[in-house]
C-alpha positions in Angstrom: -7.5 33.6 -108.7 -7.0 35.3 -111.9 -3.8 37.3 -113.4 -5.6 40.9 -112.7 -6.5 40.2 -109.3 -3.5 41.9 -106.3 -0.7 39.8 -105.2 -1.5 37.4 -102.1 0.0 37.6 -99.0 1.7 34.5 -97.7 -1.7 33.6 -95.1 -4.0 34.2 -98.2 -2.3 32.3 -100.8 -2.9 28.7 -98.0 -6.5 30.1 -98.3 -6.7 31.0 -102.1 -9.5 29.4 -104.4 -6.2 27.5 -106.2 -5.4 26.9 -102.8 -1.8 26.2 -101.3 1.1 26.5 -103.6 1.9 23.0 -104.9 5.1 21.4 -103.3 5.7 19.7 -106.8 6.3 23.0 -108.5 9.7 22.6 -110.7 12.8 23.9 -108.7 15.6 21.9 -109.6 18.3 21.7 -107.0 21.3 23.9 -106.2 24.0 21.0 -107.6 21.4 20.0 -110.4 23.8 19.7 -114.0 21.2 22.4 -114.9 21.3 25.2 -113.3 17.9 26.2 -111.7 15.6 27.9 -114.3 13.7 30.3 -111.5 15.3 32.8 -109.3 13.4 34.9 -106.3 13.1 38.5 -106.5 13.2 40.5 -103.1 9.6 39.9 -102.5 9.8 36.0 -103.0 8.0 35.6 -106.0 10.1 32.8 -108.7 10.4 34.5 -111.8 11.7 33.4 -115.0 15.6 34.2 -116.1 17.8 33.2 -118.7 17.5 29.2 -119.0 20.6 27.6 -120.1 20.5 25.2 -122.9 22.2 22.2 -125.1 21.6 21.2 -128.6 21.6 17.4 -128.0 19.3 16.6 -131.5 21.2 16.2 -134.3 20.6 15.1 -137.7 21.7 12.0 -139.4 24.6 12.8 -141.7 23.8 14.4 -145.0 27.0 13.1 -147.1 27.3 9.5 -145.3 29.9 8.5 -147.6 32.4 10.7 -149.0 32.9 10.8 -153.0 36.4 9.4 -154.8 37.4 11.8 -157.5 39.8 9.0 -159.5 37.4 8.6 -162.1 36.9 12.7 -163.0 39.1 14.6 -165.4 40.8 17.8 -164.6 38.9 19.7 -166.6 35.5 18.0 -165.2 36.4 18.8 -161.4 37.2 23.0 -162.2 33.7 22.9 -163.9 32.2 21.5 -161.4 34.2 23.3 -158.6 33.3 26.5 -160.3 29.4 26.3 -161.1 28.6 24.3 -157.7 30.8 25.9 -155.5 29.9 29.4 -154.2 31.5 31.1 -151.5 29.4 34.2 -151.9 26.0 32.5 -151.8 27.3 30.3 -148.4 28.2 33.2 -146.6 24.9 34.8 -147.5 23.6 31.9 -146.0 25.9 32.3 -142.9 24.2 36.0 -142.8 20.7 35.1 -143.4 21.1 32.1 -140.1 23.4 34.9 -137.8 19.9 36.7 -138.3 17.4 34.6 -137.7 19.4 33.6 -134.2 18.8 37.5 -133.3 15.3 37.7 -134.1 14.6 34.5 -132.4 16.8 35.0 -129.9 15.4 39.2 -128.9 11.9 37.6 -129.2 11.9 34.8 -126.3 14.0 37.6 -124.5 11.5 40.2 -124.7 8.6 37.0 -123.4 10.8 35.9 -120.3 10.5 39.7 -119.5 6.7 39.7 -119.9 6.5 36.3 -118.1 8.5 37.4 -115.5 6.2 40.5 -114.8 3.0 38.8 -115.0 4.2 36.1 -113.2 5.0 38.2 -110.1 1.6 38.8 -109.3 0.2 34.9 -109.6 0.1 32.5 -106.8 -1.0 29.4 -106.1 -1.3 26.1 -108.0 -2.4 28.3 -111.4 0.4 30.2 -111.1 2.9 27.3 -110.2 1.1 24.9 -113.6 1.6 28.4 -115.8 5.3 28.4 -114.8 6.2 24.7 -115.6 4.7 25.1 -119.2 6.4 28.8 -119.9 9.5 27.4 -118.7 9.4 24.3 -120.8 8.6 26.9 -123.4 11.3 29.0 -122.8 14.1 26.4 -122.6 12.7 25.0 -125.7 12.6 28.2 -127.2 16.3 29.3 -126.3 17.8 26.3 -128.0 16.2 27.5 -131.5 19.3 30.7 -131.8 21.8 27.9 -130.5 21.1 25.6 -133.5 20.8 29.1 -135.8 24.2 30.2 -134.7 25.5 26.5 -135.2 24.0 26.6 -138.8 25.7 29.8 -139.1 29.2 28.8 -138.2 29.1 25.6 -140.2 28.4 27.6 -143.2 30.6 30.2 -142.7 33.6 27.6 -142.4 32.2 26.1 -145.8 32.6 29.5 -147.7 35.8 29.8 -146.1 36.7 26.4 -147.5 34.9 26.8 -151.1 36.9 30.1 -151.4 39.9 27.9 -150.9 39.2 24.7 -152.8 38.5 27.3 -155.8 42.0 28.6 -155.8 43.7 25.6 -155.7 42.3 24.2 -158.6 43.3 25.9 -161.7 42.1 26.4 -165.5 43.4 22.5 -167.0 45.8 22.9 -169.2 45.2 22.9 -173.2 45.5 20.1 -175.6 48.8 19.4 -177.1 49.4 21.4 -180.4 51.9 20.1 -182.6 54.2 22.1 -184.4 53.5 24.3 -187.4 56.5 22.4 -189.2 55.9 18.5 -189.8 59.5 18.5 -190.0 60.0 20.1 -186.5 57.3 18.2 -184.9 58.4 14.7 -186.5 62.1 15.8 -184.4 60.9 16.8 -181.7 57.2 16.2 -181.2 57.5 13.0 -179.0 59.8 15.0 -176.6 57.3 17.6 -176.1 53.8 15.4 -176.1 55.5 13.9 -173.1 56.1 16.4 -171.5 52.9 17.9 -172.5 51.7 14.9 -170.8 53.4 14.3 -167.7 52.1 18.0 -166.9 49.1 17.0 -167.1 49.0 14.5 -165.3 50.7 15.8 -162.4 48.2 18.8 -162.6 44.9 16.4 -162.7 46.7 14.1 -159.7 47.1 17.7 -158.0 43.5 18.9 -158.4 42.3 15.0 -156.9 44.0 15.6 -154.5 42.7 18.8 -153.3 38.8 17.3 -154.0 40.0 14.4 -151.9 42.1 15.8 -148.9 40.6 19.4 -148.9 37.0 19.4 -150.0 35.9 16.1 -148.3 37.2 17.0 -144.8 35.8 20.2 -145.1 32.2 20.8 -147.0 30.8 17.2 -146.7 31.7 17.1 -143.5 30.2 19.7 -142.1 26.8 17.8 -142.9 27.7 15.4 -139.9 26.3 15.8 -136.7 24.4 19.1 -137.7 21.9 20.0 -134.7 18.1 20.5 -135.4 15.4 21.8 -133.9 13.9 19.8 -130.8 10.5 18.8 -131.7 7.5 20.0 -130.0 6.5 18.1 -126.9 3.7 15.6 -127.1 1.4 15.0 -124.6 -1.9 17.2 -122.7 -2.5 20.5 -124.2 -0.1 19.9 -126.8 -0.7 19.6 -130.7 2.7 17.7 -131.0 3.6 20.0 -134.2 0.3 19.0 -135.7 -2.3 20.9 -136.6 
């Protein structure tokens, strides 16, 4: 039987050149963890719906162990904090992942919807092995938005947090300058390199801080436990993601 030729009555399909339907074709069960990927219209025909999905893969961690800041300056970590940290450019990441979910997302849509009407008019064991691999391909397919839109939130959180970590470190402070009047600063001088001192100190022990209790929770982290894309099966029929 091909795709063009009319819908079979349930006396033909036994009789069909495919023959019988196969008793093997997927249908997962009514208390399955997985809710069953094929639903009957009111002629009886399975189609294809919505297949629900879980982003098990994950990546190793990207930052497996976190930095200590003890050894950088004040004035080291606001450079740093400043040219490496964008919020801007993150949540234009953010965007450009939110988008790629859509597409991705509106294009297996729009192919369950084709499947599902071509599909409608197949019986038989081509029509049952042609539903097994589009519904492999569709649950694979509806788990590429889900690890988009995870992408997208982890970034949007790491703006968030840039944007913070940015205002919480400010300009360091500048050197000492000693009085105009030798006189003056030989008086008072030692009084006010200390103190001159001891605020800056407080200020870099501030700014570690922040790197340490605010930027390592937050941006580094968000490199653990990242989901990927599943790879592509392997097996009959299949390139396995190789050419």
């Amino acid at each position: 039987m091909t795709p063009d030729d009319p819908p079979l009555s349930a006396d033909d399909s036994a009789n069909s050149a495919d023959g019988p339907a196969d008793p093997a074709a997927p249908s997962l069960p009514a208390d399955s963890a997985t809710p069953d990927p094929t639903s009957v219209n009111p002629h009886g025909t399975n189609v294809i719906r919505d297949v629900p999905t879980a982003v098990d893969d994950i990546d190793p961690p990207y930052v497996p162990d976190r930095e200590v800041f003890g050894s950088y300056t004040h004035r080291e970590l606001w450079g740093l904090v400043h040219e490496a940290l964008d919020p801007g450019a993150l949540g234009q990441a953010a965007d450009v992942w939110r988008g790629n979910a859509d597409v991705v997302g509106e294009a297996f849509r729009t192919f369950s919807a084709s499947a599902n009407a071509e599909f409608a008019r197949w019986s038989g064991q081509a029509r049952d092995a042609a539903l097994r691999a589009t519904l492999d391909f569709v649950a694979r397919g509806a788990a590429v938005p889900e690890v988009c839109v995870a992408v997208q939130r982890r970034l949007e959180a790491d703006a968030e947090a840039a944007q913070v970590i940015r205002d919480a470190i400010p300009p360091p402070p500048q050197p000492y300058q000693p009085l105009e009047d030798p006189v003056a600063e030989a008086v008072h001088g030692g009084r006010r390199r200390m103190e001159h001192d001891t605020q800056a100190a407080t200020a870099q022990a501030d700014v570690r801080d922040v790197m340490t209790f605010v930027y390592n929770p937050t941006l580094p982290a968000s490199g653990d436990r990242v989901p990927r894309f599943a790879p592509a099966p392997r097996g009959p029929g299949s390139s396995g993601g190789h050419e």
